[in-house]
C-alpha positions as CSV (number, residue, x, y, z in Angstrom):
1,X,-35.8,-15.7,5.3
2,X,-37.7,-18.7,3.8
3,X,-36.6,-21.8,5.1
4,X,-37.2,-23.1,1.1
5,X,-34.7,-20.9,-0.2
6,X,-32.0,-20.3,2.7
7,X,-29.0,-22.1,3.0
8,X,-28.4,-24.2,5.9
9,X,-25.1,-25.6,6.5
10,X,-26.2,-27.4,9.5
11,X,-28.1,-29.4,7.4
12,X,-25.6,-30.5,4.8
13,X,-24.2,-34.1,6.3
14,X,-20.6,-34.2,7.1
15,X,-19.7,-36.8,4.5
16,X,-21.3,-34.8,2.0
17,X,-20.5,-31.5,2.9
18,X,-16.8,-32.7,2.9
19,X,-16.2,-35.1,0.3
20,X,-17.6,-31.4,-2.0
21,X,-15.2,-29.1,0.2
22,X,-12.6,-31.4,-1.2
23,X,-13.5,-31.5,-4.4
24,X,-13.3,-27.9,-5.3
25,X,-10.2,-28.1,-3.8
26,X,-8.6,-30.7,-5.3
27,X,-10.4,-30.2,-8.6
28,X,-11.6,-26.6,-9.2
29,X,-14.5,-25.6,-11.5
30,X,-12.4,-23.9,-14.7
31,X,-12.5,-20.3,-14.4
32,X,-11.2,-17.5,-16.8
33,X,-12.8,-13.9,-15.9
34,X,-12.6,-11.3,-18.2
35,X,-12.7,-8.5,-15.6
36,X,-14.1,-7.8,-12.0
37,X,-15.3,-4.3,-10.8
38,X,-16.0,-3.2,-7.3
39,X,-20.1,-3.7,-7.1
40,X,-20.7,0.2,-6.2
41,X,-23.0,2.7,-7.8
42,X,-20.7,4.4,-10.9
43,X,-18.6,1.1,-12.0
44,X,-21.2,0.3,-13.9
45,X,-19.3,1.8,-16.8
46,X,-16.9,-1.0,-17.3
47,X,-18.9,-3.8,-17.7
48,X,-19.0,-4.4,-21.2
49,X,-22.9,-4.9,-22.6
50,X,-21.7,-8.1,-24.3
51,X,-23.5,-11.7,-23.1
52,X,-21.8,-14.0,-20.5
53,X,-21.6,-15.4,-16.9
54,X,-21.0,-13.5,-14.2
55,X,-20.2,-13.6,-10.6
56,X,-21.3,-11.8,-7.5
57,X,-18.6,-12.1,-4.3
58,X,-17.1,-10.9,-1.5
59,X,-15.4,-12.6,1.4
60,X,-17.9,-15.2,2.4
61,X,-17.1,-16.4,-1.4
62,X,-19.4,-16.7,-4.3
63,X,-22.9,-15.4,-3.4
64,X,-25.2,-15.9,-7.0
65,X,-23.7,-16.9,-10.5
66,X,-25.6,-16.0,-13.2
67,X,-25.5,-15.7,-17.0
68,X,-27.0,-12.7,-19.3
69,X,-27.4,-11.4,-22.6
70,X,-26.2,-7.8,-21.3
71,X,-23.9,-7.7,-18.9
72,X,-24.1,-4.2,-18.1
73,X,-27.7,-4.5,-17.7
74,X,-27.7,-7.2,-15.6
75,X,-25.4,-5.2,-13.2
76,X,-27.8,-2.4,-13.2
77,X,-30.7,-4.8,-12.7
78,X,-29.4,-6.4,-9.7
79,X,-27.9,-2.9,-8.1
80,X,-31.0,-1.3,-8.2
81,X,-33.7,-4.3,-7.7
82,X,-32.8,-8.1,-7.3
83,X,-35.5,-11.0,-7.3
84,X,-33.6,-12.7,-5.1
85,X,-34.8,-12.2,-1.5
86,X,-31.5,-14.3,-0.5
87,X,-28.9,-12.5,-2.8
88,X,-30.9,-8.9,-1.6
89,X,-30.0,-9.9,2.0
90,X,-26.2,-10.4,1.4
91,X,-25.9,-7.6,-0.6
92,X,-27.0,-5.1,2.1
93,X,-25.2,-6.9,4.0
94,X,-21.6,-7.3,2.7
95,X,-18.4,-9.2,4.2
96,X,-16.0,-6.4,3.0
97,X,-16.1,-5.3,-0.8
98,X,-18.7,-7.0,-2.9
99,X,-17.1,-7.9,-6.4
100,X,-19.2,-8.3,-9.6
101,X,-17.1,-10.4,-12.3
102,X,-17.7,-12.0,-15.5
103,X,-16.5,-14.1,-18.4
104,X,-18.0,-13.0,-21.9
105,X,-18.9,-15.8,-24.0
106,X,-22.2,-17.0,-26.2
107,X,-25.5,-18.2,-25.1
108,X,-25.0,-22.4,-25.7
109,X,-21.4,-21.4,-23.9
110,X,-22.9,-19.5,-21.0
111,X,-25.9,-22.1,-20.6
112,X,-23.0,-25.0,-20.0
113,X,-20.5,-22.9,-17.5
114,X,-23.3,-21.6,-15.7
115,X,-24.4,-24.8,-15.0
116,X,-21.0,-26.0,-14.2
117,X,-19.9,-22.5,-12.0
118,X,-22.9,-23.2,-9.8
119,X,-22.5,-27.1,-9.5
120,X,-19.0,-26.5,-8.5
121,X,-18.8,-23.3,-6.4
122,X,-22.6,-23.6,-4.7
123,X,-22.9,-20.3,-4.1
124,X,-24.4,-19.0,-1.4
125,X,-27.7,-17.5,-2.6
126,X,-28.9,-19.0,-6.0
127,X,-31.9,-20.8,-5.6
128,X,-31.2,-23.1,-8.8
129,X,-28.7,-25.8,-7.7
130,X,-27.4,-27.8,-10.7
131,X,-26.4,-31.4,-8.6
132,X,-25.8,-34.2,-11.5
């Protein structure tokens, strides 16, 4: 695991780490899904091929947010062959069932809650962190 592109929480200060825990609580990012499948082989089928964001999680919470022009595709993609060394690793290694979700919606749209899901959810293995 690169040190560049892990996660540390022991490394996020107290004030910081708190004052954001608090924030999604208190204020959480807006969120409408338009479905959620179980992220098996097979389920592939009901994720629609339309564009959108979608969302990778399982009990440690969200682990990558991204956005697509084929939803379907990017499930497949990601099943069979992810880029992401970090999201590879917690897929292989689920905390009970991993869920794949999403929200259909147009590129400028997708571009803008993207940006916003991962600002305000920081999940656990995209590399892109959106902080202002």
């Amino acid at each position: 695991m690169n040190s560049t592109t892990s996660r540390d929480l022991t490394s996020v200060s107290a004030p910081t780490w708190s004052a954001w825990r608090q924030a999604v609580i208190d204020r959480p990012p807006a969120l409408h899904l338009d479905g959620t499948v179980a992220y098996v082989e097979g389920w592939a089928l009901l994720v629609p091929t339309d564009s959108g964001v979608y969302l990778m999680h399982d009990l440690r919470g969200f682990l990558y947010i991204g956005r697509t022009r084929n939803l379907n595709a990017r499930y497949r993609q990601h099943y069979w062959a992810t880029h992401n060394p970090n999201l590879l690793v917690a897929l292989r290694q689920p905390i009970g069932q991993t869920q794949f979700s999403w929200t259909c919606c147009d590129d400028a749209t997708a571009a803008d809650l993207e940006r916003d899901l991962i600002r305000g959810f920081q999940p656990l293995c995209n590399q892109i962190r959106f902080t202002s």
